[in-house]
C-alpha positions in Angstrom: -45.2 8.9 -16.5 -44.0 11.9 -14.9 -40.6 13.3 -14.5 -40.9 15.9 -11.8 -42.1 15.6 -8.3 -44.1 17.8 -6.1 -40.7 20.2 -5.2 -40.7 20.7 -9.0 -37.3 18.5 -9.5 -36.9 15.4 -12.3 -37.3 12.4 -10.9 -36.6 9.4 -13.1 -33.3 10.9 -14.7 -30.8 8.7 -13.4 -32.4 5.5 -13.4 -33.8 6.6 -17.4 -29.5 7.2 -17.8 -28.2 3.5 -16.0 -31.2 1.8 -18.4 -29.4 3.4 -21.6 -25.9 2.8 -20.8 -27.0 -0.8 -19.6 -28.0 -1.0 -23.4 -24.8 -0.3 -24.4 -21.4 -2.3 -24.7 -20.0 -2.7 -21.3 -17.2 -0.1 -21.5 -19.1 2.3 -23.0 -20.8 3.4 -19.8 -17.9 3.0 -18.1 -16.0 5.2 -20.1 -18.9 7.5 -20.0 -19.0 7.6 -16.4 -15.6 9.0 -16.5 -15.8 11.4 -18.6 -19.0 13.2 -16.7 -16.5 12.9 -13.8 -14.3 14.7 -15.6 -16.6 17.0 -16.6 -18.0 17.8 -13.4 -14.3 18.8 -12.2 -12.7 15.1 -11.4 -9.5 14.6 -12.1 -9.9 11.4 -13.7 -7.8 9.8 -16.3 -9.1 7.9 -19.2 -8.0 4.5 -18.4 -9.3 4.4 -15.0 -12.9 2.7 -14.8 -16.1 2.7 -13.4 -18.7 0.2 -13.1 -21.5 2.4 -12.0 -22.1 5.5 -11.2 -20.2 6.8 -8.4 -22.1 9.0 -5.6 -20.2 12.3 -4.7 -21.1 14.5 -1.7 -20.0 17.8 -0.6 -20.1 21.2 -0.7 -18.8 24.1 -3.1 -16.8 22.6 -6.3 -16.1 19.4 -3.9 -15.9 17.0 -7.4 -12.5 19.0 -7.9 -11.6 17.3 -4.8 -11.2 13.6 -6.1 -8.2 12.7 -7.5 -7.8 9.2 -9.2 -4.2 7.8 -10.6 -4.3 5.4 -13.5 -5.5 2.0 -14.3 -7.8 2.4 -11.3 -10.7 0.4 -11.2 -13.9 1.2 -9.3 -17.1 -1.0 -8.7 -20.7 -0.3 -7.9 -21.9 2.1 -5.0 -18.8 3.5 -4.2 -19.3 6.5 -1.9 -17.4 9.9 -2.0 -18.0 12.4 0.8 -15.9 15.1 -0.9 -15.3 17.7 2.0 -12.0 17.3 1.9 -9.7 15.5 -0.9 -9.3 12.1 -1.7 -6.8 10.6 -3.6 -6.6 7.2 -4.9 -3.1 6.8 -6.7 -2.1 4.4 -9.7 -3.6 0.8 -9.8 -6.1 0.7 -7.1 -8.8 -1.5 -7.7 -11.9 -0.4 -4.9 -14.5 -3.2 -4.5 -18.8 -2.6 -4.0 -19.7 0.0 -1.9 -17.0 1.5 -0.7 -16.8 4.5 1.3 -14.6 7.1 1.3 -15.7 9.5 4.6 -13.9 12.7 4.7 -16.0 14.4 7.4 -14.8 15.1 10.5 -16.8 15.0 13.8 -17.2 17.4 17.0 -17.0 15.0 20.3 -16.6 17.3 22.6 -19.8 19.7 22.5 -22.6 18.1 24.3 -24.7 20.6 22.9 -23.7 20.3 19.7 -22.5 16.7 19.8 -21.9 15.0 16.2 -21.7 18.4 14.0 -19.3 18.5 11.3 -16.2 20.3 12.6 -14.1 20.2 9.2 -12.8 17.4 6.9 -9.5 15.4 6.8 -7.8 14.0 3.4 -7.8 10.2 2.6 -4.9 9.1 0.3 -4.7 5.7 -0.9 -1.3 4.9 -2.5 -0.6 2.8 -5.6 -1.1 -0.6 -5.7 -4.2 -1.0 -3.0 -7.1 -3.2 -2.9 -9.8 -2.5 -0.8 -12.6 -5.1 -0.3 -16.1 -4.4 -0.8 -18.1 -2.2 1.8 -15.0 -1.3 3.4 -15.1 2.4 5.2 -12.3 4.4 5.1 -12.8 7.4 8.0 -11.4 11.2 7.4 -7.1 11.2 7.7 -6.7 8.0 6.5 -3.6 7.0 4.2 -3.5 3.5 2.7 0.1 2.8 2.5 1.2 1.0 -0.9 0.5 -2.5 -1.7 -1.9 -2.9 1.3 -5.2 -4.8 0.7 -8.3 -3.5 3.0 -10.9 -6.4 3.8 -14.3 -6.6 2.9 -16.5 -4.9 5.5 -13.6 -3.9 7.9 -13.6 -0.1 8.7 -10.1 1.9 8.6 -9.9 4.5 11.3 -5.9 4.8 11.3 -3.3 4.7 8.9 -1.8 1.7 6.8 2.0 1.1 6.4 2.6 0.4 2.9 2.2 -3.8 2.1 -0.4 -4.9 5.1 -3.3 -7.1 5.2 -6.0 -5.6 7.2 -8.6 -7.9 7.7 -11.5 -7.1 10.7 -8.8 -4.9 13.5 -5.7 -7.5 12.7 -3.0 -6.2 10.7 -0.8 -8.4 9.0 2.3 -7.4 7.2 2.4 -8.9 3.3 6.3 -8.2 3.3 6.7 -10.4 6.0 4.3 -13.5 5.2 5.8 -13.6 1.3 
């Protein structure tokens, strides 16, 4: 078996890592997934966990760019597009395959329609719970206490303690 392609690269590496940790006791990974976050410039504290490797896109030093509170807990395939920051605050639990977008788009071009014209900052505050495949856009805060649907895509800002399930919002405060 061969471990580089025709560009020269390693392919392989990743997958030969998840089959290792998968080996392993189940918070070891996690724990060692934070710590290569860490590593790589994350600010990511020790009791916040992940359940599989995270994917983080950008340019220049963009893993300096995430910002996780504590006791967070992320699951499987969650996306980071790290062009601008992204802050997820204490106790957020983020479900499969999230995606945090922090790219911003040029509308108005036709030439040039679609080209990334900067980034925006998302900011989820404490307390948050955002369903699986759920897509958060560039500008977005989460306001505290608010739970995100699976699948639903948040291209405005939460108040703090609302349900937003599909494009209704429902205020938690109100239906306790």
């Amino acid at each position: 078996m061969s471990l580089a392609n025709s560009t020269g690269g390693l392919v392989g590496v990743p997958s030969m890592v998840e089959w290792a940790l998968q080996r392993c006791p189940p918070f070891v990974g996690a724990r060692a997934i934070t710590l290569a976050l860490r590593l790589a410039g994350a600010q990511v504290p020790a009791s916040t966990i992940f359940w599989g490797m995270p994917k983080l896109v950008g340019s220049g030093a963009f893993a300096s760019r995430l910002k996780i509170g504590e006791l967070c807990g992320l699951n499987f395939g969650c996306y980071f597009e790290l062009d601008g920051d992204v802050t997820l605050a204490d106790h957020v639990a983020v479900g499969h395959e999230v995606m945090f977008l922090t790219r911003t788009r040029d509308s108005k071009n036709p030439e040039r329609r679609g080209s990334v014209s900067g980034s925006a900052p998302i900011v989820i505050e404490n307390g948050c719970w955002l369903g699986s495949r759920s897509v958060i856009l560039p500008g977005v805060t989460v306001g505290a206490g608010s739970v995100v649907g699976a699948n639903v895509v948040v291209k405005e800002s939460l108040p703090p303690n609302t349900l937003l399930a599909g494009t209704r919002k429902i205020s938690i405060a109100k239906w306790r």
